[in-house]
C-alpha positions as CSV (number, residue, x, y, z in Angstrom):
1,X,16.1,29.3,-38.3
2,X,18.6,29.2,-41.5
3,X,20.5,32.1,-42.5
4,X,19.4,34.1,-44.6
5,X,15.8,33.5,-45.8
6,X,13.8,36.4,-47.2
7,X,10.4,35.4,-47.4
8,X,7.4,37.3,-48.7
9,X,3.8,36.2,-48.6
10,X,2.9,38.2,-51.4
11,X,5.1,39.4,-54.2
12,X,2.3,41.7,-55.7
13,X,1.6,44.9,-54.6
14,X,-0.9,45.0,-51.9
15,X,-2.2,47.7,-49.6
16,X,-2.4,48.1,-45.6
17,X,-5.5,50.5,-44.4
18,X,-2.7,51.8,-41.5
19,X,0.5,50.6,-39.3
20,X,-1.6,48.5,-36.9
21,X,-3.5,46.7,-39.9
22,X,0.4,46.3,-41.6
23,X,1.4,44.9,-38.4
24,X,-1.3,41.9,-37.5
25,X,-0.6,41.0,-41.1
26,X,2.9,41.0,-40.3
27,X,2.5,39.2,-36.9
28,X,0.5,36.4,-39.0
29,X,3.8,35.4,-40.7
30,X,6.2,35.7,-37.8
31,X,3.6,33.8,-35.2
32,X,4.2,30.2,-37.4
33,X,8.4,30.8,-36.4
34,X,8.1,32.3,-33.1
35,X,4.9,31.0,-31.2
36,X,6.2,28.0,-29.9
37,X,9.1,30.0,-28.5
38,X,9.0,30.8,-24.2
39,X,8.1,34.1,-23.9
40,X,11.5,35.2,-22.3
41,X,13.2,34.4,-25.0
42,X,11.5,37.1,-27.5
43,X,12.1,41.0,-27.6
44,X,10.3,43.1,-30.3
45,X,12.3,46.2,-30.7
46,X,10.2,48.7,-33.2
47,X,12.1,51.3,-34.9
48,X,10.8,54.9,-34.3
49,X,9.0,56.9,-35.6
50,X,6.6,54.8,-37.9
51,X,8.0,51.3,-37.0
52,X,6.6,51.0,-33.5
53,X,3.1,50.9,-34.1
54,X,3.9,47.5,-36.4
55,X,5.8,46.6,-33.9
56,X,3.4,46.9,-31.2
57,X,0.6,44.8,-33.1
58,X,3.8,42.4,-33.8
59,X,4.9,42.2,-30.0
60,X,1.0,41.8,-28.6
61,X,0.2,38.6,-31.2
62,X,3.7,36.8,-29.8
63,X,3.0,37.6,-26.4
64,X,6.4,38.8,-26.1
65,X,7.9,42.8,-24.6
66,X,8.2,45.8,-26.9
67,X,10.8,48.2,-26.5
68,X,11.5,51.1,-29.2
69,X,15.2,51.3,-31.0
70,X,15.9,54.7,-32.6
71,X,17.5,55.0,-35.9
72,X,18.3,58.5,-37.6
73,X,18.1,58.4,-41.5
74,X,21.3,60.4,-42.9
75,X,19.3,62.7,-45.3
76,X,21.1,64.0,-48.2
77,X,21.2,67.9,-47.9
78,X,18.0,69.5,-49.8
79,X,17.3,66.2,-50.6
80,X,16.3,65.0,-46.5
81,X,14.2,62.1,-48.0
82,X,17.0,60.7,-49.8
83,X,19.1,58.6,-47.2
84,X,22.9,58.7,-47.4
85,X,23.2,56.7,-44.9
86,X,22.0,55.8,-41.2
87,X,22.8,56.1,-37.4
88,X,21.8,53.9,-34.8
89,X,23.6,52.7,-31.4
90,X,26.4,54.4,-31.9
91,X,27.1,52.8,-35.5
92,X,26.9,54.3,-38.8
93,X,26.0,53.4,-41.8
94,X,27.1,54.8,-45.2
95,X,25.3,54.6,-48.8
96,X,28.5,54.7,-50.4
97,X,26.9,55.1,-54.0
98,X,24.7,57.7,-53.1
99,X,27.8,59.7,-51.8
100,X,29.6,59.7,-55.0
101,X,26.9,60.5,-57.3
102,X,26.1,63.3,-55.8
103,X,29.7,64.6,-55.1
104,X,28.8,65.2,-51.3
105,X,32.5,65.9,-49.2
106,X,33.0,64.4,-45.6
107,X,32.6,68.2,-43.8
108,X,29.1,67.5,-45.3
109,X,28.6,64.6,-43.8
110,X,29.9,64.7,-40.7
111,X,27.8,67.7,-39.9
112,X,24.5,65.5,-40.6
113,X,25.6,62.8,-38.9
114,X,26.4,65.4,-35.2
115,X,23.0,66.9,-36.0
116,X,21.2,63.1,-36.1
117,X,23.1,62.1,-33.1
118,X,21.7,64.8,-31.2
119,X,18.2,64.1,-32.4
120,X,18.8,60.6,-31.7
121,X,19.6,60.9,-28.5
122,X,16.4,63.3,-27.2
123,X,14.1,60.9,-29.1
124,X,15.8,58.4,-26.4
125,X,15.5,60.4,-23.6
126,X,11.8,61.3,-24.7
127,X,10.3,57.7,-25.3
128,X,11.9,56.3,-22.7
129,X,13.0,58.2,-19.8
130,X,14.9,56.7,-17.3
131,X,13.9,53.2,-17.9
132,X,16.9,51.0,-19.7
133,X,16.7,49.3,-22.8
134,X,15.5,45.9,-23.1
135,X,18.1,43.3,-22.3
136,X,18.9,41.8,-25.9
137,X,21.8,39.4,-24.7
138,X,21.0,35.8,-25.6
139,X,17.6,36.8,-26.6
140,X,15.8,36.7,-30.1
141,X,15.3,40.1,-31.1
142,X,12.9,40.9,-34.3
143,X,13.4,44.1,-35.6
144,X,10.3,45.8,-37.1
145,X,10.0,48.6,-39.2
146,X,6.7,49.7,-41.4
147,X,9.0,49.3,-44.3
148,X,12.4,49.2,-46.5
149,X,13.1,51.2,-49.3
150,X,16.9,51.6,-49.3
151,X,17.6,49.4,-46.1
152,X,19.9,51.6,-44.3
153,X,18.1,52.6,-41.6
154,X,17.4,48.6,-40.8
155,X,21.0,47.5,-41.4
156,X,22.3,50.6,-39.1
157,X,20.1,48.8,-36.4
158,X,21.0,45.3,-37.2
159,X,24.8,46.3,-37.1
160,X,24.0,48.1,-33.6
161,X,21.8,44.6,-32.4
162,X,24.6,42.7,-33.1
163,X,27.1,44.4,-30.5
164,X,24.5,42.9,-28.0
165,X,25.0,39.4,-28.8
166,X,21.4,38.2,-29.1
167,X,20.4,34.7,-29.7
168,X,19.6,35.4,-33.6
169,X,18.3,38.8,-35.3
170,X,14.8,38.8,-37.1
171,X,14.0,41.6,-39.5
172,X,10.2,42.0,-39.9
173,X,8.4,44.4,-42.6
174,X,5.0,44.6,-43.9
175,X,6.5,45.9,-47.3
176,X,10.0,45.8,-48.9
177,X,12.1,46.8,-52.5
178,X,13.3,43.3,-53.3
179,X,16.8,44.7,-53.5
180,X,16.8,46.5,-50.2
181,X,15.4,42.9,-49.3
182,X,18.3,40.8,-49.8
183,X,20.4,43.6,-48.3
184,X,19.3,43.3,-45.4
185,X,19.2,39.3,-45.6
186,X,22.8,38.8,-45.6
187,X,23.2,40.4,-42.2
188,X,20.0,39.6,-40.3
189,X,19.4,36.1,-39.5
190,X,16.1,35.9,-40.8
191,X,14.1,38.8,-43.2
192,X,10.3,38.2,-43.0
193,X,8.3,40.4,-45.4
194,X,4.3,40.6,-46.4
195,X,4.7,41.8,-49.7
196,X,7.6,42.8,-51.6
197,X,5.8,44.5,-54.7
198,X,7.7,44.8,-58.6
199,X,7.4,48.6,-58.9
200,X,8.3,50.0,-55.5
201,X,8.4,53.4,-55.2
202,X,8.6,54.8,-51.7
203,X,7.1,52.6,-48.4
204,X,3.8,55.4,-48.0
205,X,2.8,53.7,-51.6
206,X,1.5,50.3,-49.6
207,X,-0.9,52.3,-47.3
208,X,-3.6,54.4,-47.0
209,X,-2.9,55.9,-43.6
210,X,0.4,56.6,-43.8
211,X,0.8,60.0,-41.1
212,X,3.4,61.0,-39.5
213,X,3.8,59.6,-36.1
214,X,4.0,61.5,-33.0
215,X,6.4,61.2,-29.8
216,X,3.0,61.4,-28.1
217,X,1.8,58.1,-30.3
218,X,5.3,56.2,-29.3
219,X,5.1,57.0,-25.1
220,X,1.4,55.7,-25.6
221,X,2.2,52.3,-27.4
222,X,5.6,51.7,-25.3
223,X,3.0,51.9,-22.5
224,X,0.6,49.6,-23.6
225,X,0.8,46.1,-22.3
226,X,1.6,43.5,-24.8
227,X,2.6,40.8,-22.6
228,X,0.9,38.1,-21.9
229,X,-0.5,37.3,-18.3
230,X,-1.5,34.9,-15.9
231,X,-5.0,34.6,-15.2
């Protein structure tokens, strides 16, 4: 694969009934890539919460192991759904712009960033329990997430990957700002994206189930087999 290529299927706007329906559309693209690839050499790494269940749908079409990467969005104080930034593996990443404009001081953000690292590690310890990570060394690893608005939370991961040294680092999203999109292309090896729709507002806009999901709703999809097997 070349670097970078940010490819969409569908520019317009279009809608997903739920994660699992974003995700085989997802999977459609990737399969034409990655199919041909040995199953060893593929790791699907969904980013929790609302990530996984793409990812899972994703993973079970390739034939290839899921395994959950957590990434805590820096929210802007009384503003938690704006990101300032994002934290994943150890790395940080800052929305420098967003910083300055609203005149937040590095006390500030230092305290968000101790109280997401503590969150970020029980969300470890509760998906996955003693069992390790999946081995990313030498591997291709695609990244999925059920969206990017501002692409911090997907570059904090990508930054994180990298450390690993995998074979090559695909980003995969169901829906995308076009912006965020080419963000994330110049660090990933390859951005794959359904639709990447003019007027983007806020990733819940491309679906109709859009709920919050549960620890309970990870540990159940990390535990569903999506390898393939002999028969």
């Amino acid at each position: 694969m070349t670097r970078p290529r940010a490819f969409s299927r569908r520019p317009a706007p279009c809608t997903f009934a739920d994660r699992h329906d974003a995700g085989r559309a997802l999977a459609e693209l990737l399969s034409g890539d990655l199919n041909d690839r040995a199953p060893g050499a593929l790791v699907v790494l969904g980013l929790a919460r609302g990530g996984v269940p793409v990812a899972w749908e994703v993973a079970a079409a390739l034939g290839a192991p899921l395994d959950v990467f957590v990434v805590r969005k820096l929210g802007v104080p009384q503003q938690p759904e704006l990101a300032m930034g994002a934290l994943a593996g150890g790395r940080v990443v800052i929305n420098d712009r967003v910083i300055r404009s609203l005149g937040i001081s590095e006390e500030v953000l230092q305290a968000v960033i101790e109280r997401e690292r503590t969150e970020l590690q029980r969300r470890e310890r509760a998906y996955r329990g003693n069992r390790p990570p999946a081995k990313l060394r030498g591997r291709v690893v695609i990244v999925v997430d059920d969206g990017i608005a501002t692409g911090a939370s997907v570059l904090a991961a990508v930054r994180a990957i990298q450390a690993a040294e995998p074979a090559s680092i695909v980003v995969g999203v169901p829906v995308a700002a076009r912006a965020a999109c080419r963000k994330v292309a110049q660090e990933a090896d390859d951005v794959v994206c359904v639709s990447t729709p003019e007027d983007f507002d806020a990733v819940g806009q491309a679906y109709r189930d859009f709920h919050q999901v549960s620890d309970d709703e990870v540990r159940d999809l990390l535990a569903a087999p999506t390898t393939r097997t002999a028969g």
